[in-house]
C-alpha positions in Angstrom: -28.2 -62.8 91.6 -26.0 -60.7 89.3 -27.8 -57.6 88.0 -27.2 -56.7 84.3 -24.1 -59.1 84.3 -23.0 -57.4 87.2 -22.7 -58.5 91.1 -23.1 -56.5 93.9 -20.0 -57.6 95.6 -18.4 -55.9 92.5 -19.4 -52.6 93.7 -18.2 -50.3 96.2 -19.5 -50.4 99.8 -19.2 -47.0 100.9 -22.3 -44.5 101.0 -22.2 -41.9 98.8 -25.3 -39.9 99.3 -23.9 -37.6 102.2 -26.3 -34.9 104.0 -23.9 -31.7 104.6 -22.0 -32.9 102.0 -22.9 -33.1 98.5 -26.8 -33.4 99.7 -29.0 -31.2 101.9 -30.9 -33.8 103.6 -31.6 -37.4 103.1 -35.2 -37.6 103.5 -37.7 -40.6 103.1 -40.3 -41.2 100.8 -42.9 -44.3 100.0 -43.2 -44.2 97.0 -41.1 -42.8 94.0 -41.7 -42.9 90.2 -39.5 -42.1 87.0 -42.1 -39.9 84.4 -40.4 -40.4 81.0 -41.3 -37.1 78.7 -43.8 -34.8 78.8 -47.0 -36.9 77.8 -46.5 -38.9 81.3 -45.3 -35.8 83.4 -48.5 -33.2 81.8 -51.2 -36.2 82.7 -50.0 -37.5 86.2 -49.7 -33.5 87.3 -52.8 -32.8 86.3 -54.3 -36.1 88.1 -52.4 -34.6 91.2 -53.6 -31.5 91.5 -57.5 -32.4 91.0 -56.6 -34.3 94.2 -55.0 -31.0 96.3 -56.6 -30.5 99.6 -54.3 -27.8 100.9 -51.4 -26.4 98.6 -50.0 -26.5 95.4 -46.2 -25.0 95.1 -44.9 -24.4 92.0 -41.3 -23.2 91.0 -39.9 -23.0 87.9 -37.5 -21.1 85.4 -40.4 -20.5 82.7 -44.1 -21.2 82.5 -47.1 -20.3 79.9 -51.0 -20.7 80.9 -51.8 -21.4 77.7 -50.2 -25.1 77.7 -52.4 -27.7 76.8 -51.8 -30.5 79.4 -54.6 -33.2 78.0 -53.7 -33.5 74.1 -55.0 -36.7 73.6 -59.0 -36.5 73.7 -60.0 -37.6 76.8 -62.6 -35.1 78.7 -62.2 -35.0 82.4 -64.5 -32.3 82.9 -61.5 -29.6 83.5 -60.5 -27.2 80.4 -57.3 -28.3 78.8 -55.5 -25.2 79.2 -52.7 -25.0 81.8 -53.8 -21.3 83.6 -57.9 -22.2 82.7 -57.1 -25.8 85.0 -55.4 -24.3 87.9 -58.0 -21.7 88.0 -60.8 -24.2 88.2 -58.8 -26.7 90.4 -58.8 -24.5 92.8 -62.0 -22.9 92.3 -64.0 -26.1 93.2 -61.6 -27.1 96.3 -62.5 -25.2 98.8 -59.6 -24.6 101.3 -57.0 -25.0 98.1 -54.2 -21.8 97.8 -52.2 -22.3 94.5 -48.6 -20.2 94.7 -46.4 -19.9 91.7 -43.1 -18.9 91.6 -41.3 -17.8 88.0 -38.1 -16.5 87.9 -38.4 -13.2 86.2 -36.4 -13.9 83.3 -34.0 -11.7 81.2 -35.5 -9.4 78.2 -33.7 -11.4 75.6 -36.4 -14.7 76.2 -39.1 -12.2 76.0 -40.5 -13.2 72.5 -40.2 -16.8 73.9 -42.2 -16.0 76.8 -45.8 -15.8 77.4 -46.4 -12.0 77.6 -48.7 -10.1 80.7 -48.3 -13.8 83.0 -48.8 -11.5 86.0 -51.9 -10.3 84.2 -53.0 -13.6 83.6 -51.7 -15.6 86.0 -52.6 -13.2 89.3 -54.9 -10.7 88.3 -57.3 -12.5 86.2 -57.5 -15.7 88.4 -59.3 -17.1 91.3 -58.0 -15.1 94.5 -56.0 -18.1 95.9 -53.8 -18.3 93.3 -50.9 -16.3 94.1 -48.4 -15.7 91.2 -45.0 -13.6 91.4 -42.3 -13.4 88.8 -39.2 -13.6 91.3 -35.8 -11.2 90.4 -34.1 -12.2 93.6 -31.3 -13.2 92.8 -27.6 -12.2 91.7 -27.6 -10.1 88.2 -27.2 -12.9 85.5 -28.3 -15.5 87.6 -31.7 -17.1 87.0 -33.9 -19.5 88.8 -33.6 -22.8 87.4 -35.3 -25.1 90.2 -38.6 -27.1 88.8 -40.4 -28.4 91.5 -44.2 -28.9 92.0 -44.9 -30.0 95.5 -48.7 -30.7 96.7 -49.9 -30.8 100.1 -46.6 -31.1 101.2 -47.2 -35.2 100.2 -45.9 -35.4 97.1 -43.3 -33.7 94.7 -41.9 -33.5 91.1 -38.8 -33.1 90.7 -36.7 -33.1 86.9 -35.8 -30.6 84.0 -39.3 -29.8 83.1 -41.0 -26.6 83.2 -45.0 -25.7 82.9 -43.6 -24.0 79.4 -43.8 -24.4 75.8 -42.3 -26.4 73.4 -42.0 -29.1 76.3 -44.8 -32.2 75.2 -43.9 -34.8 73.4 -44.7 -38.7 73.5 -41.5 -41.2 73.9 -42.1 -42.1 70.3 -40.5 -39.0 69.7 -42.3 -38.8 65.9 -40.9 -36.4 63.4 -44.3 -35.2 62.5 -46.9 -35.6 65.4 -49.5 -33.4 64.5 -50.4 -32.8 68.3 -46.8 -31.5 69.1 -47.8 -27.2 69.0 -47.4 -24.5 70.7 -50.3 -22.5 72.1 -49.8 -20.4 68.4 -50.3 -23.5 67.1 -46.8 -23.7 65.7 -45.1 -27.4 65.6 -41.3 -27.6 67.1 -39.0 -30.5 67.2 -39.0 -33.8 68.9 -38.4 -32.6 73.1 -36.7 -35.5 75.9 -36.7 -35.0 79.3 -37.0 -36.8 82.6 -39.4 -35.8 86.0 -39.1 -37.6 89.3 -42.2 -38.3 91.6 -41.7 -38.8 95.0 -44.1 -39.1 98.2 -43.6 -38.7 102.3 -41.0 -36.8 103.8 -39.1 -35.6 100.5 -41.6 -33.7 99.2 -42.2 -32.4 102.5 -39.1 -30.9 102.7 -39.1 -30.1 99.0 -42.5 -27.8 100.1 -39.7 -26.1 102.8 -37.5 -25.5 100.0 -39.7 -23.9 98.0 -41.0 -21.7 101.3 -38.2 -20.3 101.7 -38.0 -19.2 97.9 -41.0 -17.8 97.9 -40.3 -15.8 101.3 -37.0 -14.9 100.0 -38.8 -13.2 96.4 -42.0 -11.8 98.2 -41.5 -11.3 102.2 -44.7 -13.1 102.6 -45.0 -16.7 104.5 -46.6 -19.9 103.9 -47.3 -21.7 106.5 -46.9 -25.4 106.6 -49.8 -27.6 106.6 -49.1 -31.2 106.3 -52.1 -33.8 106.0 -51.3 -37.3 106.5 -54.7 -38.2 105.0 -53.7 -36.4 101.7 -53.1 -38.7 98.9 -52.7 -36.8 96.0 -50.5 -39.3 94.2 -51.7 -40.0 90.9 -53.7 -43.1 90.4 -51.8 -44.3 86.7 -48.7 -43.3 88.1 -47.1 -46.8 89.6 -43.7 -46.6 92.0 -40.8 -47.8 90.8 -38.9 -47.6 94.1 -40.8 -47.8 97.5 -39.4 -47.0 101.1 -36.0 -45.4 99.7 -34.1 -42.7 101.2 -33.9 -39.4 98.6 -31.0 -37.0 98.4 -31.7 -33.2 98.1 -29.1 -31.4 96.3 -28.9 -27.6 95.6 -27.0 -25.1 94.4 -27.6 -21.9 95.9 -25.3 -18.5 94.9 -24.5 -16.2 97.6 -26.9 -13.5 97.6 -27.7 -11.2 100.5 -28.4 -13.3 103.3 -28.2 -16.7 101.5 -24.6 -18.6 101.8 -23.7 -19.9 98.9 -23.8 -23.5 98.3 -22.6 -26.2 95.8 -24.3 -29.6 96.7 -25.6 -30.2 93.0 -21.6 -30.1 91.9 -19.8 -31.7 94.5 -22.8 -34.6 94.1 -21.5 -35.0 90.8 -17.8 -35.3 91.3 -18.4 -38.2 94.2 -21.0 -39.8 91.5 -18.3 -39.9 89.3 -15.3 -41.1 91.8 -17.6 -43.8 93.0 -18.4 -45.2 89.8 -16.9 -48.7 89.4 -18.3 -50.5 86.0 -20.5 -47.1 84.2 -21.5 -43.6 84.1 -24.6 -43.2 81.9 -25.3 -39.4 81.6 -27.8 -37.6 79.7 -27.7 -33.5 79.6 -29.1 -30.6 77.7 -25.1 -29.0 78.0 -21.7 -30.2 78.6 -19.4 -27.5 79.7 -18.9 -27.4 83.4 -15.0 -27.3 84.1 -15.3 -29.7 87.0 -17.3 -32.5 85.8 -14.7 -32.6 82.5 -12.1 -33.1 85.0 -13.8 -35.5 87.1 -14.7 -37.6 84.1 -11.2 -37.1 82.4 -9.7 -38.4 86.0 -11.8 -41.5 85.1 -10.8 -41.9 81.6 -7.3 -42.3 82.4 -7.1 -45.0 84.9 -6.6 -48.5 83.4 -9.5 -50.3 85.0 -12.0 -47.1 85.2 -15.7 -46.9 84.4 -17.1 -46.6 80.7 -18.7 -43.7 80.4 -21.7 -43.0 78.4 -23.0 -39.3 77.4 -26.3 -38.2 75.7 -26.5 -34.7 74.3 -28.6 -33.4 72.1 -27.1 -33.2 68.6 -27.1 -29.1 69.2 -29.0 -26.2 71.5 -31.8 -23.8 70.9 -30.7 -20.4 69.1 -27.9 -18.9 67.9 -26.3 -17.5 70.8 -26.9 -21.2 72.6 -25.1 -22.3 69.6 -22.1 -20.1 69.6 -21.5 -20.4 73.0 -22.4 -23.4 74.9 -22.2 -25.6 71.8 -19.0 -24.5 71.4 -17.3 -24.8 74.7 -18.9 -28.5 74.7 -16.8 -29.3 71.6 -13.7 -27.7 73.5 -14.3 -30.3 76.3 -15.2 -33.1 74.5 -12.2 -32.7 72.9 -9.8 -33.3 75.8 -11.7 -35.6 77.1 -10.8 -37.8 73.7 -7.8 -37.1 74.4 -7.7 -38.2 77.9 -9.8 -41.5 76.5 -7.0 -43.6 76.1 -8.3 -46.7 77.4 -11.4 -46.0 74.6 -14.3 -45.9 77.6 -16.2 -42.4 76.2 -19.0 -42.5 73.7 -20.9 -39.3 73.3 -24.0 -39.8 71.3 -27.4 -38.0 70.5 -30.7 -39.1 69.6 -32.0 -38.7 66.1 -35.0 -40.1 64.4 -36.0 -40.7 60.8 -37.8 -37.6 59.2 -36.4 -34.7 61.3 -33.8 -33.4 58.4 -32.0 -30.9 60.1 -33.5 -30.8 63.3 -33.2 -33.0 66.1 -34.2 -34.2 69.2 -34.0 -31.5 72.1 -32.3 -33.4 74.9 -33.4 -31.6 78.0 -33.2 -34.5 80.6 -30.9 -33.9 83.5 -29.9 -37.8 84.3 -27.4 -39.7 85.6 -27.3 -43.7 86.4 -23.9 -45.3 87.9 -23.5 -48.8 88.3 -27.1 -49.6 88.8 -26.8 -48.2 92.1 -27.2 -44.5 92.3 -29.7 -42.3 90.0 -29.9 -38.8 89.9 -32.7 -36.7 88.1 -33.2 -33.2 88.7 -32.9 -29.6 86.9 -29.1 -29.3 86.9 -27.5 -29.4 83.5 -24.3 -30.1 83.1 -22.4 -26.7 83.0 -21.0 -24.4 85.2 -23.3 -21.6 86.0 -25.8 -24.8 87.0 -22.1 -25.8 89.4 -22.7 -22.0 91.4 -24.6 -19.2 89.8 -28.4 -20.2 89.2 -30.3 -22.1 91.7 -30.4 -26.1 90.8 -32.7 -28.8 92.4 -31.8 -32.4 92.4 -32.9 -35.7 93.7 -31.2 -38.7 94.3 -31.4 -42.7 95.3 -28.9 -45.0 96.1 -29.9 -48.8 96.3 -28.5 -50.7 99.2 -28.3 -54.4 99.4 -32.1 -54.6 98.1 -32.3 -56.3 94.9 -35.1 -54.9 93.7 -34.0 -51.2 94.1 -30.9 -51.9 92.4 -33.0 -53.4 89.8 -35.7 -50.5 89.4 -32.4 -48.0 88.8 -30.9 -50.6 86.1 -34.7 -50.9 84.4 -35.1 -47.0 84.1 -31.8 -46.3 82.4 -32.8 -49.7 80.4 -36.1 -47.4 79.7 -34.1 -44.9 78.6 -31.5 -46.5 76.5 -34.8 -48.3 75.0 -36.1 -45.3 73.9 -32.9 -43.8 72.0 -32.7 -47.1 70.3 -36.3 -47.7 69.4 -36.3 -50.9 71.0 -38.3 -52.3 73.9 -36.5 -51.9 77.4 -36.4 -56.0 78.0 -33.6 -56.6 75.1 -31.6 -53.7 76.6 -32.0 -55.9 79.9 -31.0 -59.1 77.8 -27.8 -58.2 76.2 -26.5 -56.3 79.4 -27.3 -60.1 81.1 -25.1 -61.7 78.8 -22.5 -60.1 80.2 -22.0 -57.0 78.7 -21.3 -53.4 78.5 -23.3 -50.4 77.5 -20.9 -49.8 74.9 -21.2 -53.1 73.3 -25.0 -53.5 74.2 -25.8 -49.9 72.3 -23.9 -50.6 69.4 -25.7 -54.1 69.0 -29.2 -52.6 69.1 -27.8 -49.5 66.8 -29.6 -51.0 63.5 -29.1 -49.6 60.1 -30.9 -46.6 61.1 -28.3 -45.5 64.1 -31.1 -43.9 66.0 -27.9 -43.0 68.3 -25.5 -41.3 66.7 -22.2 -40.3 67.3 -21.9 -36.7 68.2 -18.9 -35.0 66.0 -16.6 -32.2 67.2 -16.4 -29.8 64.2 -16.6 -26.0 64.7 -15.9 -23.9 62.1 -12.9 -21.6 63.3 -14.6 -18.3 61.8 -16.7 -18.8 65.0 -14.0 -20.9 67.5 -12.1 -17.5 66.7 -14.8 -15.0 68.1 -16.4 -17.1 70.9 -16.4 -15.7 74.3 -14.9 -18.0 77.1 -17.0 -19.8 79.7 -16.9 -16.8 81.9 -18.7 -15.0 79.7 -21.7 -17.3 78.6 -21.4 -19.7 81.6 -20.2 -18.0 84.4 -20.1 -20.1 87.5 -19.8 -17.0 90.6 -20.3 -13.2 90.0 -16.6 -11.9 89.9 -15.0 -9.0 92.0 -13.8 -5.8 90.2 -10.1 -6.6 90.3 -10.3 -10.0 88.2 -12.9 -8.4 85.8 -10.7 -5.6 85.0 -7.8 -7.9 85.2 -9.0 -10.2 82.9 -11.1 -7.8 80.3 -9.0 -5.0 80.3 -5.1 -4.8 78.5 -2.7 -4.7 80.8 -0.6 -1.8 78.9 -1.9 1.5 80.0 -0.9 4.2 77.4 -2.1 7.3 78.9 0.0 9.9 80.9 -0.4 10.0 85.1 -1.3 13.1 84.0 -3.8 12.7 81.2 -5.2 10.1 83.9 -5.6 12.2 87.0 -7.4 15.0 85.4 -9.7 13.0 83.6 -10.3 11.0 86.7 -11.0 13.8 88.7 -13.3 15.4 86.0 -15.6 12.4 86.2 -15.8 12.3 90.2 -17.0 16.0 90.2 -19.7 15.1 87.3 -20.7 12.3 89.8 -20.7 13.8 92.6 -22.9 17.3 91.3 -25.3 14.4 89.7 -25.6 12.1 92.6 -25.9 15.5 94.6 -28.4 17.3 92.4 -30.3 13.6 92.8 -30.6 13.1 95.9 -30.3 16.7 98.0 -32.1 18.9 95.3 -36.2 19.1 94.3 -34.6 17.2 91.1 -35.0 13.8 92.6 -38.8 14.4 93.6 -39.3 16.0 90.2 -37.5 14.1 88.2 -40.5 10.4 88.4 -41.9 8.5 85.5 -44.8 10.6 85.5 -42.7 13.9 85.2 -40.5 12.5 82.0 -43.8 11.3 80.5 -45.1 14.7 81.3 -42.4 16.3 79.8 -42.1 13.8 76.7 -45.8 14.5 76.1 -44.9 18.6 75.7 -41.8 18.0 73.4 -44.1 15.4 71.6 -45.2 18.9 69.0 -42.0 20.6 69.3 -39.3 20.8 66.7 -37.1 20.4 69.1 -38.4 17.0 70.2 -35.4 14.7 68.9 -32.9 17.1 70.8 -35.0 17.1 74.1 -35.1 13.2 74.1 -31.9 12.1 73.1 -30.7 14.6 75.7 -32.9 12.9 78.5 -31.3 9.7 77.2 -27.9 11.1 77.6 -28.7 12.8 80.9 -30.6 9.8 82.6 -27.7 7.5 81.0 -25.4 9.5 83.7 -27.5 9.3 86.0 -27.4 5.7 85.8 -31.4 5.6 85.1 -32.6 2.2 84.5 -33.0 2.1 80.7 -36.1 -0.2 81.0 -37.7 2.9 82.5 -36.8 5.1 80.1 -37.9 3.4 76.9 -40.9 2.0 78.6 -42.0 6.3 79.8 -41.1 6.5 75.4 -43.1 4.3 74.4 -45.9 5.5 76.8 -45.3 8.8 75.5 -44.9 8.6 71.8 -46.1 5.5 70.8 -45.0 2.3 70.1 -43.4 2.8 66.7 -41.7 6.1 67.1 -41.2 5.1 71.1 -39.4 2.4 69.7 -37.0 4.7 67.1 -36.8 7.4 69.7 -35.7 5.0 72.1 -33.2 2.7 69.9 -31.3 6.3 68.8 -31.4 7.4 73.1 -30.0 3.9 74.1 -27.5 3.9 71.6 -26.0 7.4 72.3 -26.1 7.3 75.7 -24.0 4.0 75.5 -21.5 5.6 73.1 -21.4 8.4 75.6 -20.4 6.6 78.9 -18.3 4.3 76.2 -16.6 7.3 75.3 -16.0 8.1 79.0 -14.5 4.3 80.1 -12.7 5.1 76.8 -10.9 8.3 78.4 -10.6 6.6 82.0 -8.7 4.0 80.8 -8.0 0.9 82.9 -5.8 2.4 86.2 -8.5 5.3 86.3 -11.5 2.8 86.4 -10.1 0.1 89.0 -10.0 3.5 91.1 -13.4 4.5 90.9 -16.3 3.1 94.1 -16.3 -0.5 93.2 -19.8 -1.5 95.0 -21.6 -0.9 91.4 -18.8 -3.1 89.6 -19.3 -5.5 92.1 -22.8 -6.5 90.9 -20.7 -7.5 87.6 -21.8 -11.5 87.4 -19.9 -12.7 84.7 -16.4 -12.2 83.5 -16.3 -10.4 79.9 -14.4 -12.3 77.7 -12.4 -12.0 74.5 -13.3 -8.9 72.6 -15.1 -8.5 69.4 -18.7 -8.3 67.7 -19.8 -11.5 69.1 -18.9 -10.9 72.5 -20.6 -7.1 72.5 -23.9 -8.4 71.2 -23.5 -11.4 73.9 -23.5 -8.8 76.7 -26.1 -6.9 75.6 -28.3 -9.6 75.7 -27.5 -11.1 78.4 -28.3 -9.9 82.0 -24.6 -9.5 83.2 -25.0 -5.6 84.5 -26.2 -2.4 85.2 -26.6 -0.1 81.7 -23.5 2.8 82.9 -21.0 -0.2 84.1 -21.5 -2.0 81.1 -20.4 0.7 78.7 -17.5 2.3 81.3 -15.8 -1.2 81.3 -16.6 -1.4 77.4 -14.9 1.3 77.1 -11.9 0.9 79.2 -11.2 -2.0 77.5 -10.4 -0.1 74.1 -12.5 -2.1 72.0 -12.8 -1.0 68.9 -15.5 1.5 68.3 -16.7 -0.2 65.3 -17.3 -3.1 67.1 -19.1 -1.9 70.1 -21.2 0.4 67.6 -22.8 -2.4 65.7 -22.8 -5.5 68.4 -24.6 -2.7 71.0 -26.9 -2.0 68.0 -27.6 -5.6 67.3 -28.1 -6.5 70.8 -29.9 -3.1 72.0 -32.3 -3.3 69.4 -34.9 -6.6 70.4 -34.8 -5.4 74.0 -35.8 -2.2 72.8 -38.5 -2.7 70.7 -39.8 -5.9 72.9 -40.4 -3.0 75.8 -41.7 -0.9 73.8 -44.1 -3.0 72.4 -44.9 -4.6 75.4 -45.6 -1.4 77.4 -47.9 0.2 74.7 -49.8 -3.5 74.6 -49.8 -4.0 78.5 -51.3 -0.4 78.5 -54.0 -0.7 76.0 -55.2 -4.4 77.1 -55.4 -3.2 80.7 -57.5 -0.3 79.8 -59.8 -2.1 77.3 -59.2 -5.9 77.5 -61.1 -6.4 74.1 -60.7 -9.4 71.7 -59.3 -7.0 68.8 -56.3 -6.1 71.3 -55.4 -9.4 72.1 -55.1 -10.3 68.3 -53.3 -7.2 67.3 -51.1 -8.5 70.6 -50.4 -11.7 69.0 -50.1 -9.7 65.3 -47.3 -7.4 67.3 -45.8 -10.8 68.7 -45.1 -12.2 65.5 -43.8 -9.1 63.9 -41.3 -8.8 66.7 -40.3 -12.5 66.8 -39.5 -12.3 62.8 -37.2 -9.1 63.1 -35.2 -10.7 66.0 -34.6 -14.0 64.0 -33.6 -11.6 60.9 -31.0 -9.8 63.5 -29.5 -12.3 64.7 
């Protein structure tokens, strides 16, 4: 029986799912079920874990206990509230240990972030819920995986976190009043896809996680497996039953982890394998391979048409100037490779939503109605290498039915964009026809999928950094960074260079010595520079003692967290914050200054274990690209400005992009320790509002930086 106007024995024989290969393992499950948006993913996890008998695992690259997960009335006897339901879920099962594992995210998502989640999360719930915020990785990496795993039985897999601005229905309405944030603050329309899956895969999806949480903490979890366990949500019904599921990851290298690339080299045989279509839905579109792949494609006379779903643009402004940007890049040579006219690149829209739009956050991708991926992967290149990625995936063998459930689920989906029921997607793709032809017949007057133009202004083409900057896809090694950041023309004398060289070596040498084989390094803690602050705190000399410390600890490669956190513990949050923006700022310019008078040849000479921690390449110089840096997590404080400065950027530049990009972190710490401080010591209603007050504050003077 053909299947959407196509027959099997159009369709290529060969396996593609390949454990050691572009999969980890190939593991069987019972049941499995597509959860279309947030609405359907919020109520069949919290139907799952009432039912926990043993463990609930979950990892994830954000989440915020003050979620509400039932939004539409019904009472179920557990609070609404994300952090309030775990609590009690595991409260009244006995036996029941909750661990969470966050990836401890970068300072410039701290006003998007739920502040004190250790506080909340660990310390003021039940005792088996364990909660850590996990840094393990390489610097300006991030955890990315979102998996939920419970009793070892079942498993969600898919793009969505525990987080904010994540619910939505699949109406998608412009103004559903239930569509808030725990401030009670509406946000746009949100897409994205989750993957349930029972037996054997979520098994080994509870190993997976583990081993994360081993790897972050040093602890174990021990497995515990109960075959009698059936925590799969009642509502929830399978789509596929007694398939096989593909686990793919990417992995960096990062001390005794290997690195590993399953998630990209899953998508380039996808791609190759694809006889009649490639339906792909993706929060980004920048990774260098996948363009190639698809371009390959494009070319040949008889290849696949391809379909992409993006959203019509990202979050914030640096999303925008970045990632939005190299998209258009690649979008544009694949037109050009288009020449058989096989691409469409659309994004959802809806009637009301002016100039916002829907966030596509789905990770998805459907060829031929035989393989379907979902998973937390988007479609760039630091997802290809650098953060850690977790995708699922089914291939339908000769089974009608399975081929069928992956052809109804991108029918669902398709439905959905087009505001039309799934059954006349299935009808006009039985006629025979394309996905092409079958979109644009369903498109209506209202074109509730548009066609995504590439337009970028060129003030902002002109200053965006590359992909190595934004969208790294491996940490790089000293030589290429200085290679590719710093001029090749070296204008100072051998002379000029040696002595300046050899200058800098002593100063580092006395410091590291005075550090680490002097009664400085024991009297030089937190408590001793608070100590000290405090006594300067009346002085007239006050300003000179602390930007010195600024200036000394900025040689001394002090983390600069610690020092504007002891500030702001010292002086107060407002003039902690002043005090601190003025010491950050000089101490930059200082070791600027310094890279400045190394100069290139000198630099590439100097230890390179503290270069080596670089993870992304700096890119084309100017404002844009200093403010980038700053807010990004690419490096320690010291290497930052010593490779700045090498480089000869101007000073104007790296003046007012470190300014711009120093000052949110900077007053986000400072806020946050003085809060953090004050609410652990009197936890009082009247602190938690001012908290929120402080919140708000902050949030507005970012968006008015940037």
């Amino acid at each position: 029986m053909p299947l959407d106007g196509w027959a099997w024995g159009d369709m290529r024989t060969s396996r593609i799912l390949q454990p050691g290969q572009n999969c980890w393992r190939l593991s069987p499950a019972s049941r499995a079920a597509f959860l279309i948006d947030r609405e359907n993913y919020f109520s069949a996890f919290r139907a799952a874990v009432k039912e926990a008998r043993h463990s609930i695992f979950i990892l994830g690259w954000d989440m915020d206990s003050r979620v509400r997960l039932e939004r539409n009335g019904r009472n179920d006897g557990y609070p609404s509230e994300l952090g309030k339901f775990l609590n009690a879920a595991v409260g009244r099962s006995k036996g029941v240990h909750a661990y969470i594992l966050i990836w401890d995210f970068a300072m410039v998502y701290a006003l998007e972030r739920e502040w004190f989640s250790i506080y909340k999360l660990d310390w003021r719930t039940h005792r088996r819920i364990r909660f850590c915020l996990d840094g393990d990785h390489p610097p300006g990496a991030s955890h990315h995986q979102k998996v939920v795993v419970i009793d070892d039985r079942i498993a969600f897999v898919g793009g969505f976190d525990l987080s904010k601005w994540r619910w939505d229905t699949r109406a998608h309405k412009a103004d559903d009043p239930r569509r808030v944030d725990p401030d009670g603050a509406a946000y746009p329309p949100f897409h994205d896809v989750q993957l349930l899956v029972e037996g054997q895969a979520a098994a080994d999806l509870g190993e997976l996680f583990r081993g994360r949480w081993s790897q972050a903490t040093g602890r174990h979890i021990r497995a515990s497996v109960d075959q009698a366990a059936d925590p799969w949500p009642a509502e929830v019904s399978a789509d596929l039953q007694d398939i096989k599921v593909a686990i793919a990851r990417t992995q960096p290298a990062h001390k005794n982890l290997k690195a590993c690339r399953e998630v990209e080299r899953l998508y380039t045989d996808m791609i190759a394998a694809a006889k009649r279509s490639i339906y792909l839905e993706n929060q980004y579109f920048t990774s260098k391979k996948v363009g190639e792949s698809i371009s390959k494609r494009l070319q040949e006379k008889d290849g696949p048409e391809i379909i992409l779903v993006l959203p019509l643009k990202t979050g914030g402004w640096l999303e925008q100037n970045t990632m939005d940007a190299m998209r258009t890049s690649l979008l544009k040579g694949l037109q050009e490779a288009d020449t058989h006219h096989r691409l469409r690149v659309y994004y959802p829209s809806r009637e009301g939503l002016g100039d916002q739009c829907i966030s596509v956050h789905g990770k998805v991708m459907v060829i031929d109605d035989r393989v379907v991926r979902v998973g937390s992967s988007n479609l760039s290149n630091r997802s290809m290498g650098l953060d850690t990625e977790c995708d699922l995936a089914m291939e339908a063998d000769a089974s009608t039915s399975e081929s069928q459930a992956i052809a109804a689920f991108r029918n669902s989906l398709l439905g959905e964009h087009l505001g039309v029921e799934p059954q006349r997607v299935h009808d006009i793709m039985n006629q025979p026809g394309s996905l092409t032809r079958t979109i644009e017949e369903l498109q209506g007057g209202s074109k509730p999928l548009g066609e995504l133009k590439l337009s970028t202004s060129s003030s902002i083409e002109w200053e965006i950094p590359e992909a190595e900057l934004a969208d790294s896809e491996r940490p790089l090694d000293p030589e290429s960074l200085m290679e590719y950041f710093v001029p090749q023309k070296e204008q100072r004398t051998t002379l000029h260079r040696v002595i300046v060289l050899v200058a800098v070596i002593l100063l580092v040498i006395l410091m590291a010595g005075l550090w680490h084989w002097s009664p400085l390094g024991e009297w030089l803690t937190v408590d001793r520079l608070n100590d000290l602050i405090l006594q300067a705190r009346q002085s007239a000399w006050t300003p000179v003692i602390v930007l010195g410390g600024y200036l000394l600890g900025g040689l001394m490669a002090l983390p600069v967290t610690l020092m504007v956190a002891a500030t702001a513990l010292a002086m107060g949050p407002l003039a902690g914050s002043l005090y601190s923006f003025a010491g950050t700022l000089s101490s930059a310019l200082l070791t600027f200054g310094i890279g400045h008078l190394l100069g290139r040849n000198a630099m590439r000479r100097l230890p390179g274990s503290t270069l080596n921690r670089i993870s992304r390449r700096l890119a084309d110089r100017g404002l844009v690209t200093v403010i980038t840096f700053r807010l990004l997590p690419v490096a320690p404080f010291i290497v930052i400005n010593l490779v700045a400065g090498a480089s000869h950027l101007r000073w104007r530049d790296y003046l007012v992009g470190s300014a711009i990009g120093l000052a949110p972190g900077v007053l986000a710490v400072s806020l946050l320790t003085d809060r953090l401080s004050e609410t652990l010591q009197q936890p009082s209603v009247t602190n938690m509002i001012i908290l929120v007050a402080i919140a708000l504050l902050v949030a507005g003077l970012l968006i008015w930086l940037v």
